[in-house]
C-alpha positions in Angstrom: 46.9 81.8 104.1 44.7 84.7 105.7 47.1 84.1 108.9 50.1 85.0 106.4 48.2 87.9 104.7 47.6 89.5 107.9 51.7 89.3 109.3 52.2 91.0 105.9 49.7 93.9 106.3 50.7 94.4 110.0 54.1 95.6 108.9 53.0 97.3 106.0 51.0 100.1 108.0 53.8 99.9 110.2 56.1 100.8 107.9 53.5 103.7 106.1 53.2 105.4 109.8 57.1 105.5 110.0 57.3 106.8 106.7 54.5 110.0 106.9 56.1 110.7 110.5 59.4 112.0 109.5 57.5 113.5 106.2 55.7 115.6 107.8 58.5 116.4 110.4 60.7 117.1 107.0 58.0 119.3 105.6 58.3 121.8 109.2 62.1 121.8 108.6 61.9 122.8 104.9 59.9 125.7 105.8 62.3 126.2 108.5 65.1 125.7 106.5 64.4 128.8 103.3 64.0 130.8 106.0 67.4 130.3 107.7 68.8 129.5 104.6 68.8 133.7 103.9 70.6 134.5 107.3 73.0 131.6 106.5 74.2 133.2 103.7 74.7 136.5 104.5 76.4 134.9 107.8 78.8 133.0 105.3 79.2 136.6 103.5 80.4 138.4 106.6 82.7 135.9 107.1 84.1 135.7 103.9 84.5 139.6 103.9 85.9 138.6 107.6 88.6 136.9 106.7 90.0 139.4 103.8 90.2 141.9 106.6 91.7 139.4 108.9 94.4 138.5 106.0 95.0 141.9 104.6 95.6 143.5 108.1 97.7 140.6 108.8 99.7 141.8 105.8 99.3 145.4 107.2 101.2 144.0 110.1 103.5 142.4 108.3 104.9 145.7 106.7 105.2 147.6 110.2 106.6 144.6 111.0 109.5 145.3 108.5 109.7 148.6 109.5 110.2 147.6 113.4 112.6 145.1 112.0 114.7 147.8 110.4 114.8 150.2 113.4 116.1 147.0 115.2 118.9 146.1 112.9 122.5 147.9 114.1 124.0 148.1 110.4 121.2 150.5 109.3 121.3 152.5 112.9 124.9 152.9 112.5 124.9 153.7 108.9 121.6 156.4 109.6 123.7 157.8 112.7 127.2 158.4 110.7 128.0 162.2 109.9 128.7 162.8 106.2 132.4 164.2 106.0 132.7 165.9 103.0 131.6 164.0 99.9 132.6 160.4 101.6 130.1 158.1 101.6 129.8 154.5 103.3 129.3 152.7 100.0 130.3 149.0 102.0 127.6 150.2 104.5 125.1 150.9 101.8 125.4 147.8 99.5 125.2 146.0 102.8 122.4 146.8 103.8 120.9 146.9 100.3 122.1 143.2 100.4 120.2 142.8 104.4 116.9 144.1 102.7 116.5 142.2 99.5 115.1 139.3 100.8 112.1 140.9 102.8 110.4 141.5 99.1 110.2 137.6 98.5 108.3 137.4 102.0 105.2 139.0 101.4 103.7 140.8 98.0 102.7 144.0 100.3 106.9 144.7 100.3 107.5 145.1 96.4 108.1 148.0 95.9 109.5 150.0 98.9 113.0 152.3 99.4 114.6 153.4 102.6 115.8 156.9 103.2 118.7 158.0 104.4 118.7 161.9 105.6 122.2 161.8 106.3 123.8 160.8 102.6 120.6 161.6 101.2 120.3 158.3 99.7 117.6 156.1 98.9 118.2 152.1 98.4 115.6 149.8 97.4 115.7 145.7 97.5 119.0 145.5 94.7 119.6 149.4 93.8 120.7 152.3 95.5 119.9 155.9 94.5 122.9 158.3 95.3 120.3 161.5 94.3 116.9 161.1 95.0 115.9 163.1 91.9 117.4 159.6 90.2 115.0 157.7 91.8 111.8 160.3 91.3 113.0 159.9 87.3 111.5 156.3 87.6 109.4 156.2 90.6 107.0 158.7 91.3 103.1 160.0 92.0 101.5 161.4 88.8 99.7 164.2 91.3 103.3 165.1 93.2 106.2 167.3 92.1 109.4 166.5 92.4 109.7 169.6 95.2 106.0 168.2 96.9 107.3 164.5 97.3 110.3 165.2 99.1 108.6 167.7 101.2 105.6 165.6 102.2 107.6 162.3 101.9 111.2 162.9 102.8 111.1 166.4 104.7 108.5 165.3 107.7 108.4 162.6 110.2 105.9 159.7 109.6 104.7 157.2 112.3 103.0 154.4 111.0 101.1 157.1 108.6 99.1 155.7 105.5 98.4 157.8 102.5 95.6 157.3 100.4 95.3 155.5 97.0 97.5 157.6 94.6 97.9 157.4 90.8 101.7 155.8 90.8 104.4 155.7 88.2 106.9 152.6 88.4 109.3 152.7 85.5 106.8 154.1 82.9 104.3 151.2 84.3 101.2 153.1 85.6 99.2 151.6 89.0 97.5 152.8 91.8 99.5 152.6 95.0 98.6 153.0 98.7 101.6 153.9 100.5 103.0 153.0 104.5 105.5 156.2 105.7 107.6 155.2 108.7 110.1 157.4 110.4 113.5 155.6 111.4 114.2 155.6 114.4 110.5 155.0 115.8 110.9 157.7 118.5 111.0 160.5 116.2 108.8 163.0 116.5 110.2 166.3 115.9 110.3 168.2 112.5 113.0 165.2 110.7 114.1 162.2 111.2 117.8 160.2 110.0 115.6 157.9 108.2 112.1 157.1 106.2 110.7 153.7 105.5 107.9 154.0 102.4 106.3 150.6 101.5 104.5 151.6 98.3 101.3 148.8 98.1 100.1 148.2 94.8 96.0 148.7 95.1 95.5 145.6 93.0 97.7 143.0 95.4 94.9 144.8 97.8 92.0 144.8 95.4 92.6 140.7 95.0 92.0 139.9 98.6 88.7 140.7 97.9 88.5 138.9 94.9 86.3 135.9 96.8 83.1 138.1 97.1 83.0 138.6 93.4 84.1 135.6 92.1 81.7 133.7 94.2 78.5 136.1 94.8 79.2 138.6 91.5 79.2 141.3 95.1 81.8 144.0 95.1 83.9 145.4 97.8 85.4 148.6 99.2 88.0 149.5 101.7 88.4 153.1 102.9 90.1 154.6 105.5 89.2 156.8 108.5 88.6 160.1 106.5 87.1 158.2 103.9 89.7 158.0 101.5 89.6 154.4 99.3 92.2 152.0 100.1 90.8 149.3 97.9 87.9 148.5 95.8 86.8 145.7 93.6 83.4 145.1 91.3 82.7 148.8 91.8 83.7 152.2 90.2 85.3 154.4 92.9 82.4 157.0 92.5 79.8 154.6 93.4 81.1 153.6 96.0 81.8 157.0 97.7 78.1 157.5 96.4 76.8 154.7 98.5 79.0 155.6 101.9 77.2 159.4 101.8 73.9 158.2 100.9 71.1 158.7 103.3 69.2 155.1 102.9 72.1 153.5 104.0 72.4 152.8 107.7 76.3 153.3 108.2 75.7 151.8 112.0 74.0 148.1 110.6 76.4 144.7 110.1 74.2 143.8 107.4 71.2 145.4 105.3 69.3 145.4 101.7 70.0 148.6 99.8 68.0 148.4 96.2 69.2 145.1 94.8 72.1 144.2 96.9 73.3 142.8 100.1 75.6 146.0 101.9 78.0 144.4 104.7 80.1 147.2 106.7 82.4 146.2 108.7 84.7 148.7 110.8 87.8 147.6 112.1 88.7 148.8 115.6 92.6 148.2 114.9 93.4 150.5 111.6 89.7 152.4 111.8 89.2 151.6 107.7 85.6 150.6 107.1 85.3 147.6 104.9 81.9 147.4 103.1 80.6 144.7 100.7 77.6 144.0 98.0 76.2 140.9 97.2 73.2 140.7 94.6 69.9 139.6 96.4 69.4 137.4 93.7 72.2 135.4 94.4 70.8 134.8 98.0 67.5 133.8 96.8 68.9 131.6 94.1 70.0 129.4 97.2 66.7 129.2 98.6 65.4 128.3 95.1 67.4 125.4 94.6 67.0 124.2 98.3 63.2 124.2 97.8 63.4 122.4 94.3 65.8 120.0 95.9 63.6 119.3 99.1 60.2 118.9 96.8 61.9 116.5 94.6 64.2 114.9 97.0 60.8 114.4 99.4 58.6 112.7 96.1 61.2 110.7 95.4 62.0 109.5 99.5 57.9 108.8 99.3 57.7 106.9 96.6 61.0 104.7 97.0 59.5 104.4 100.7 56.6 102.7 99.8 58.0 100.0 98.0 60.9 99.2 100.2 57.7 99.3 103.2 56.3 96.6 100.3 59.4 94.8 100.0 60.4 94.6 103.8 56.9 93.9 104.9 57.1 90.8 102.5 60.7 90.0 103.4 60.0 90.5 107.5 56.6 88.4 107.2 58.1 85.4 105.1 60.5 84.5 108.2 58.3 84.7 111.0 55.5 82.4 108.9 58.4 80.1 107.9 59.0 80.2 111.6 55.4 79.3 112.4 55.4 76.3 109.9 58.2 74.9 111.7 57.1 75.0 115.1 53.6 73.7 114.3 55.9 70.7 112.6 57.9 70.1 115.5 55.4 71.2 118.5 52.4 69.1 116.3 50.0 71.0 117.3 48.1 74.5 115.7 47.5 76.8 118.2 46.8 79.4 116.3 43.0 79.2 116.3 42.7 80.6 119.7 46.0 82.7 119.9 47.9 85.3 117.8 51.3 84.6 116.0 53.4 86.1 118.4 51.7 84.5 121.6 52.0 81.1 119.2 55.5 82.1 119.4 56.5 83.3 122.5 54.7 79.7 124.4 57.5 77.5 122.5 60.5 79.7 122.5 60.2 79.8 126.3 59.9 76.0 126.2 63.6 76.2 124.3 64.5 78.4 126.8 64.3 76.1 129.4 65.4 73.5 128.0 68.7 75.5 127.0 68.9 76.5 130.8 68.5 72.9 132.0 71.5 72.1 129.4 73.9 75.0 131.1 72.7 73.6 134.4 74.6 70.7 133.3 78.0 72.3 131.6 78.4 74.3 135.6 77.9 70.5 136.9 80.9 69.3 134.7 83.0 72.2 135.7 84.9 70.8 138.5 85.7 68.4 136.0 87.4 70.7 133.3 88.6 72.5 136.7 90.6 69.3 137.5 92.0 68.3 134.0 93.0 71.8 134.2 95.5 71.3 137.4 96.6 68.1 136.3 98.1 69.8 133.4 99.7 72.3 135.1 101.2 70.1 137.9 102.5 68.1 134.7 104.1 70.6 133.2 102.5 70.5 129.7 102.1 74.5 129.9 104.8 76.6 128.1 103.9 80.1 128.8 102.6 82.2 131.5 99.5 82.9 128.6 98.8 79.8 127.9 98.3 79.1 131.9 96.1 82.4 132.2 94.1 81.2 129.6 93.1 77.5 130.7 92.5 78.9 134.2 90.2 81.1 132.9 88.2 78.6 131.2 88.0 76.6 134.3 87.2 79.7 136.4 90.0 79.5 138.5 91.6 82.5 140.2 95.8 82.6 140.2 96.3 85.6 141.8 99.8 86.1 143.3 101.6 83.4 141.3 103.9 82.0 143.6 103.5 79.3 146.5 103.4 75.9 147.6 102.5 72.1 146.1 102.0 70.0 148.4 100.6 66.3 148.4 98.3 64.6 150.8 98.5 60.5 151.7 96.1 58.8 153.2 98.0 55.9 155.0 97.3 52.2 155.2 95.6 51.7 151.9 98.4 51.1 149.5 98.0 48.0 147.6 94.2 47.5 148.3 91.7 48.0 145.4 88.6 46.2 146.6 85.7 48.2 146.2 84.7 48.8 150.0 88.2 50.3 150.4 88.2 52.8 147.5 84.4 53.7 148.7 86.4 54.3 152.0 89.3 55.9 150.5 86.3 58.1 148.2 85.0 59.2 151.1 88.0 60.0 152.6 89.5 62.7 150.1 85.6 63.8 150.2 85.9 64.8 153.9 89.7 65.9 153.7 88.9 68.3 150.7 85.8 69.9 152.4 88.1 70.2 155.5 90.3 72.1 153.3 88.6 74.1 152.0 87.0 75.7 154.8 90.6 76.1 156.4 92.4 77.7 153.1 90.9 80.2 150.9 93.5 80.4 148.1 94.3 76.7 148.2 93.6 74.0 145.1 93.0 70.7 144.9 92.8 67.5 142.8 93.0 63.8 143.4 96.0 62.0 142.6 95.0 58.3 142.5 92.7 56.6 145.1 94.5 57.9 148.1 96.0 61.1 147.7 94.9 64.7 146.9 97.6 67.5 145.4 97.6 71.0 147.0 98.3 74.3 145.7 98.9 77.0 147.4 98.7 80.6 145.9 99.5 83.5 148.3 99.3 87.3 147.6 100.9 90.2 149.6 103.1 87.4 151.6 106.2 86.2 151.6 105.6 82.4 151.0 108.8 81.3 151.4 109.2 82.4 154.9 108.7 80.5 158.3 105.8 82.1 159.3 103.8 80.8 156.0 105.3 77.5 156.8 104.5 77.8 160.4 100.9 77.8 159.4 100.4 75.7 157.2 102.4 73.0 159.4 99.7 74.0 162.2 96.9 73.6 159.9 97.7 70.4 158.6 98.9 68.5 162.0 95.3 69.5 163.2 93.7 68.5 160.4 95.8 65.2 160.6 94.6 64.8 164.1 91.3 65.6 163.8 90.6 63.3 160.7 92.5 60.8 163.3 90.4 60.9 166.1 87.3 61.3 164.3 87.5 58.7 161.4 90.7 57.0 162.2 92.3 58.0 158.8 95.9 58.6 159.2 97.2 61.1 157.0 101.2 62.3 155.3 102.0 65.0 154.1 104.9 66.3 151.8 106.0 69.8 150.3 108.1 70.6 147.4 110.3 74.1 147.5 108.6 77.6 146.8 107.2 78.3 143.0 107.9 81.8 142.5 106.1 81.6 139.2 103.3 79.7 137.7 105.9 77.7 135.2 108.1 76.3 138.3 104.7 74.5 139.7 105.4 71.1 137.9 109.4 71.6 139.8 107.7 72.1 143.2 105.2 69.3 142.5 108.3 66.8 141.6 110.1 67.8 144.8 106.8 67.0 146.9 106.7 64.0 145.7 109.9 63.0 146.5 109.9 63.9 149.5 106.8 61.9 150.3 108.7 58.9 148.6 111.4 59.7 151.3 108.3 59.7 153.6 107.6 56.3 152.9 111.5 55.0 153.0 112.5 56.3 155.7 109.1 56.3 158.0 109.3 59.9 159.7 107.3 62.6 160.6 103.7 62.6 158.8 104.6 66.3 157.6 108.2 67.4 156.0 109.5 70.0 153.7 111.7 68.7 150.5 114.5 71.1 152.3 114.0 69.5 155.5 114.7 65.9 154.0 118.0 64.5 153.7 119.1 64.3 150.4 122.4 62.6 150.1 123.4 61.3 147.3 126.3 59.4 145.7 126.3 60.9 142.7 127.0 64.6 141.9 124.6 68.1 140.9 125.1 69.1 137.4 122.0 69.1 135.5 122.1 69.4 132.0 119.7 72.5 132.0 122.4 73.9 134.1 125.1 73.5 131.4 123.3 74.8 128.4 122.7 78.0 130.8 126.3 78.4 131.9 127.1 78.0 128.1 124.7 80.3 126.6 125.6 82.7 129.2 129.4 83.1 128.6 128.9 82.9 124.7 126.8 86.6 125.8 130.0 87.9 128.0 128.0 87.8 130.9 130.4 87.1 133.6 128.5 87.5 136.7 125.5 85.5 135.6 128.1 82.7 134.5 129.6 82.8 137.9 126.6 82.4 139.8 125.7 79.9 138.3 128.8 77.8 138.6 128.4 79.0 142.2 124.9 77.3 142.6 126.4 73.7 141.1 129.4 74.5 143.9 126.6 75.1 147.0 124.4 72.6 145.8 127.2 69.8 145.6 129.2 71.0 148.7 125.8 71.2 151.1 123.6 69.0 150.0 125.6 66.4 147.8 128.0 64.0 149.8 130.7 63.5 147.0 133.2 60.4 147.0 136.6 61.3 145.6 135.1 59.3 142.0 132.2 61.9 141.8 133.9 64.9 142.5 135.8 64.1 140.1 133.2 63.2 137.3 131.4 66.2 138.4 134.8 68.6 137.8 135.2 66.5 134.5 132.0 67.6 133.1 132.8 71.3 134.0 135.8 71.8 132.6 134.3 70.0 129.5 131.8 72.8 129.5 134.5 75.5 129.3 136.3 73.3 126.6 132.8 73.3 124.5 133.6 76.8 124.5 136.8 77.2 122.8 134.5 76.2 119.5 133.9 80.0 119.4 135.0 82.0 116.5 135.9 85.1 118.8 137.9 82.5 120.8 139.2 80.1 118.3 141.0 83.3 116.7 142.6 84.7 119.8 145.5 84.8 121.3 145.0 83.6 124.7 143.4 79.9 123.5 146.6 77.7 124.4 146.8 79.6 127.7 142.8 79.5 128.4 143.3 75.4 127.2 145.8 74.9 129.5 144.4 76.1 132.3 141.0 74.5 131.7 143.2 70.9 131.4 145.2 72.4 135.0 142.3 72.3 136.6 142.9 69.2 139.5 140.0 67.4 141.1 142.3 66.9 143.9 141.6 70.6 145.0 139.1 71.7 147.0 135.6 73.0 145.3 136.5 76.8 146.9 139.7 76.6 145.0 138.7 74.9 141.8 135.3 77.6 141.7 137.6 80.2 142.1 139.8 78.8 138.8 136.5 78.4 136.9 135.8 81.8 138.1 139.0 83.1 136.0 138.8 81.6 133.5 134.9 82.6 132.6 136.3 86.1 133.1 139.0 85.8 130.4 136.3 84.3 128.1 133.7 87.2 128.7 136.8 89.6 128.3 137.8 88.1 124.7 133.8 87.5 123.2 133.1 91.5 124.8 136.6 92.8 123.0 135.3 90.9 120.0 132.5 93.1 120.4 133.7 96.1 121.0 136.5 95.7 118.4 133.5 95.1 116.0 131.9 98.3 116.9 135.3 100.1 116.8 135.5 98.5 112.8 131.7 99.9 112.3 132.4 103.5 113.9 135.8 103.5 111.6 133.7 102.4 108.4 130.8 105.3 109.2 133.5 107.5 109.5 135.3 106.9 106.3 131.9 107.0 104.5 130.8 110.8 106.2 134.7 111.2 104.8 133.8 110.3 101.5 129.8 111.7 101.4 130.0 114.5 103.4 129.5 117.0 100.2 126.1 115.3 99.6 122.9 117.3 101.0 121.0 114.6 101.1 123.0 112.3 103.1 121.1 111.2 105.9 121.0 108.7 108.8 119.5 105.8 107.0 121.7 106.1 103.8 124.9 105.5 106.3 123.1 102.9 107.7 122.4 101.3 104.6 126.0 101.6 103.6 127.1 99.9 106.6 124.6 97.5 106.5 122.9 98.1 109.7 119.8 99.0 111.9 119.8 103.1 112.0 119.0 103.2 116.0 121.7 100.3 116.6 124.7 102.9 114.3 123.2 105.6 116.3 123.5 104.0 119.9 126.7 102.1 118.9 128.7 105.1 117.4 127.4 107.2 120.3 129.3 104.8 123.0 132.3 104.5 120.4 132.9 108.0 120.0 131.2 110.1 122.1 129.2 111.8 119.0 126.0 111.6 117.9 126.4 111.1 114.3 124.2 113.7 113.2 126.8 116.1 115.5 130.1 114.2 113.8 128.9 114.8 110.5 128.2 118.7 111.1 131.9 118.7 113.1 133.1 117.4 109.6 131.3 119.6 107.1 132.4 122.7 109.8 136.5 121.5 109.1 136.1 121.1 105.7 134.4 124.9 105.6 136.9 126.6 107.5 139.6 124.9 105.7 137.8 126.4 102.8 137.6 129.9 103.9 141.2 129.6 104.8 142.3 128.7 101.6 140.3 129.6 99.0 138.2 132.2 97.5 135.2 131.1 97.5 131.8 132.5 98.5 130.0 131.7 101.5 127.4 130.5 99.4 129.3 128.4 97.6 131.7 127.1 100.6 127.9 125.7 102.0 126.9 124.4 99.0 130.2 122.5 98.6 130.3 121.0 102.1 126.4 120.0 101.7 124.0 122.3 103.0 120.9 123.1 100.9 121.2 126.9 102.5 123.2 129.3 103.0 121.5 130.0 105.8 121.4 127.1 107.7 125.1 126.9 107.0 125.7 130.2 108.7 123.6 129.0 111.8 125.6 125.8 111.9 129.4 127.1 111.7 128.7 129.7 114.4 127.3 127.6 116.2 130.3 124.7 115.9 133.1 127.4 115.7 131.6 130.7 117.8 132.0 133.2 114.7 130.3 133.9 111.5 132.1 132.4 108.6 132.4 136.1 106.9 133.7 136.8 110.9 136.0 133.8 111.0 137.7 134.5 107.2 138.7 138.1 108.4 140.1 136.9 111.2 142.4 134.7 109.2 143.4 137.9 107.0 144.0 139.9 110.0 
């Protein structure tokens, strides 16, 4: 028990010293902390006072923006240009561009309230109105402080560029604001006495004044914008007389970012693009109420991070100590012994874990020795055939830690001759022996090559080669030279005579069972016919009486004309024709079995729905029954040949009369939907019951059209038969042929037929 009392008090004053250290280090960074908690806060104030400059010259942008926009537009240049004859005025010019303006006051609040000048006319037009006498519009617009005679003097009468006046008392149909106002001269080059035009953007100071609403809403502050001469633009949480007061006093320093004047935070901020000075208050109080609640926080945050630290030190020290004596009872059970009386815990410890240690090593030590084991199992199954996918194979070979780099090669198999049939227990020690000394031989000649045993007297080969054409001579060359001295070598030393037989080239891990079959047959062959000790399953003579026509081969040749692929169906039935023509000595029976069974295949085929229902089945029958084994194979491949190209033909024009049907079916439904605005892609592929990206490809290659482009084409045709016909707005003509906008509408038909639709309906009047 004093053992366990001791574990627990060790990680209690463990746990204490890892508690005070970051206590004490959280003590320096409070302190730290109220005083950068001051600077953080007026940082966070010039931003904020930052970013209602950044916005509200933004805005200020905006509306010379509109101005430049106007210069630029060639209705108002033409219409500010035109001499006045007589009392004629260009009323359709006027409401135009009455019409062209309206929308700019829905873009930003700074453009409200504006009017446009024109000299010539002497007209003003706002967004909706225009004023044929600008005494009309003085009536309900005007400054409190100008006379009718002073506004058009100082307004009207000069040329303005990019000229602000200051914030004026402002009358707006018997509504009374204060208004900063933007004076722009049309065009922009003007500069002498008068110009044809004047832009005024009248600003109402409280769409201004709310910019700056932040720094009151969140400090209690106030703000103040002025321009260059110190004229205010905007203010907010401050009478304009205090503020003017505070910009002329002496105590202030007008050159400081950020200083304490009486009870407040000033922030001045002069910006270098429009030269107005924006300057800001926030109570000092506020700043310190920050602090304040920081400090409480930390003091109670730290008690409570103490106290709740000392019991979970309790609790883990208990919970860490029970394990580790728990630990110690068990390895004084196992181990039966105590050492504890002259060592620590830990030493106790560490003397029989490394014992396990071992003892785990030892048991790894004996897993690598049954690798070669696993390693084997592993090849057997693969020269079986019991893999089904590349993955599968990648993944046993891993586990057996053997590299398949290159995947493609050569299986070949090894016979020791003159032992078949003896299974006394000197000969397999001999024959043991044997594959020992013919594997280690091997191995030292071939890198890349793998081996297992395939009963007492034979070992399997695999050959994996990377960067190299295995299937040439030159690989074959080599390996016939490394064998044969190998052969003679294990000949002359031990008097073991060996055989040797190869399938055909693997080109991929799955065809290694095919190559192994073909190996050994050909050392089958070996035995039969008693020749050389080393041959290649293409170098053996393979003639057969029956015929090549596997049934692997059939399925394929099937599948592949039930696709419409023609040329792979042909090669194939081109590979049946080589391999029975070179390699297959066919009696006048067998050939013809073997053009029997193909003409069956093609019969099997006439099942097909696509074929059953055309018109060229008798013929197609007919020709397949035609077919005479009496020909030669060159003649009857070339018939087969035909008639796989009428069946792809009749399955692909199945096909593409299918796609034709679809194409037709998306068409009729555009016909039908075109008005909606919300048809879209997937709804048509919905309604025709099919993929979206398969009714895109497939009515691209039908028609030419993307659909998105056939379904504009449509709503285009119906529009301009609309605009020929009918009376109808341009608005509504959009809104009828299923465009949300007028706009986009616009866009689209010029686009489609190379004219505005106002354009294209005069041209049908003309």
């Amino acid at each position: 028990m004093p053992k366990y009392t001791t574990i627990f008090r060790k990680f209690l004053v463990s746990y204490l010293i890892i508690l005070i250290i970051p206590s004490i280090a959280g003590y320096v960074s409070y302190r730290t902390s109220i005083s950068v908690t001051q600077s953080i806060s007026i940082e966070n104030s010039v931003t904020q006072l930052q970013r209602s400059q950044e916005i509200l010259e933004r805005r200020m942008v905006e509306v010379e923006g509109f101005t430049r926009q106007l210069a630029l537009n060639p209705d108002l240049n033409k219409l500010m240009n035109e001499q006045k004859k007589g009392d004629e005025i260009n009323v359709y010019g006027i409401w135009s561009m009455v019409k062209q303006v309206t929308p700019f006051s829905q873009t930003n609040d700074f453009l409200q309230n504006y009017f446009i000048y024109l000299k010539n006319y002497d007209v003003i037009f706002t967004q909706g109105s225009a004023y044929f006498r600008p005494e009309h519009y003085y009536q309900n617009f005007h400054y409190t402080d100008l006379s009718l005679d002073e506004w058009k003097d100082e307004v009207l009468g000069k040329t303005h560029s990019s000229e602000m006046m200051p914030l004026r008392s402002f009358l707006s149909n018997k509504k009374q604001s204060s208004v900063v106002t933007y004076m722009q001269s049309l065009p922009l080059d003007s500069f002498n006495g008068s110009s044809p035009a004047t832009v005024v953007v009248m600003i109402d100071e409280e769409h201004i004044s709310n910019l700056l609403a932040g720094l009151e809403d969140r400090y209690g502050g106030w703000a103040h914008i002025s321009d260059a001469q110190g004229n205010t633009i905007g203010v907010r949480g401050i009478t304009e007389a205090a503020a003017r007061q505070l910009s002329t006093s002496t105590e202030l320093d007008q050159t400081k970012r950020s200083q304490f004047y009486h009870d407040d935070l000033v922030i001045t901020i002069q910006s270098d693009t429009s030269g107005w000075t924006y300057r800001a208050g926030i109570p000092r109080q506020v700043l310190m109420e920050n602090a304040n609640q920081i400090k409480h926080m930390t003091w109670m945050v730290t008690g409570i991070a103490l106290v709740l630290g000392l019991l979970a030190g309790l609790l883990l020290a208990y919970r860490n100590s029970v394990p580790i004596n728990r630990l110690l009872g068990v390895m004084k059970e196992h181990f039966g012994k105590d050492g504890l009386a002259e060592r620590n815990e830990y030493d106790f410890l560490q003397g029989n874990i490394s014992k396990m240690i071992t003892s785990n090593r030892q048991l790894e030590l004996e897993l690598e020795r049954q690798l070669p084991l696993v390693r084997d199992g592993f090849l057997k199954r693969l020269l079986a055939g019991e893999f089904h996918t590349l993955e599968e194979i990648a993944a046993a070979a891993a586990q057996a830690d053997v590299s398949l780099a290159g995947g493609e090669g050569y299986v070949g198999i090894l016979r020791i001759n003159g032992y078949s049939g003896m299974d006394s227990i000197d000969i397999l020690k001999e024959l043991s022996a044997a594959r020992l000394i013919m594997k280690q031989a091997l191995s030292e000649t071939e890198g890349n090559l793998l081996m297992t045993e395939l009963g007492s007297d034979r070992l399997v080969m695999i050959w994996l080669e990377q960067g190299e054409q295995t299937s040439g001579t030159d690989f074959r060359k080599r390996l016939d030279e490394g064998l044969t001295g190998l052969a003679r070598t294990a000949y002359s030393e031990y008097k073991v005579s060996l055989s040797a037989a190869f399938g055909e080239c693997f080109h991929t891990l799955m065809d290694v069972s095919h190559s192994y079959e073909q190996a050994g047959q050909t050392l089958e062959y070996t035995e039969l016919s008693g020749m050389q000790s080393i041959l290649w399953f293409s170098d053996s003579s393979r003639e057969t009486a029956t015929y090549y026509y596997p049934l692997d081969m059939e399925q394929r040749l099937i599948s592949t004309i039930r696709a419409g692929e023609p040329e792979e169906a042909k090669r194939i039935v081109s590979t049946v024709m080589d391999k029975n023509s070179d390699q297959h000595q066919l009696s006048p029976e067998m050939k013809q079995q073997l053009v029997g069974e193909l003409k069956g295949t093609l019969l099997k085929l006439l099942d097909q729905k696509a074929l059953v229902q055309s018109e060229l089945l008798h013929t197609l029958k007919n020709q397949m029954i035609g077919i005479q084994a009496a020909d030669m194979l060159p003649d009857i491949q070339q018939e087969i040949n035909g008639i796989i190209e009428a069946l792809c033909g009749i399955i692909n024009s199945k096909k593409n009369s299918a796609h034709i049907q679809t194409a037709g079916d998306i068409k009729r439904f555009i016909a039908e939907s075109y008005s909606d605005s919300e048809l879209t892609l997937y709804r048509i592929a919905e309604k025709v019951e099919r993929p979206e990206k398969y009714i895109s490809q497939l009515f691209k290659e039908v028609t030419d059209m993307n659909v998105s482009d056939y379904l504009e084409m449509v709503r285009i045709e119906r529009a301009a038969s609309l605009l020929r016909t009918e009376g109808c707005t341009v608005d509504e003509i959009a809104s009828r042929v299923g465009y949300n906008s007028s706009h986009s509408f616009r866009r689209a038909f010029k686009r489609v037929m190379g004219v505005a639709p106002s354009s294209y309906r005069q041209s049908i009047h003309i």
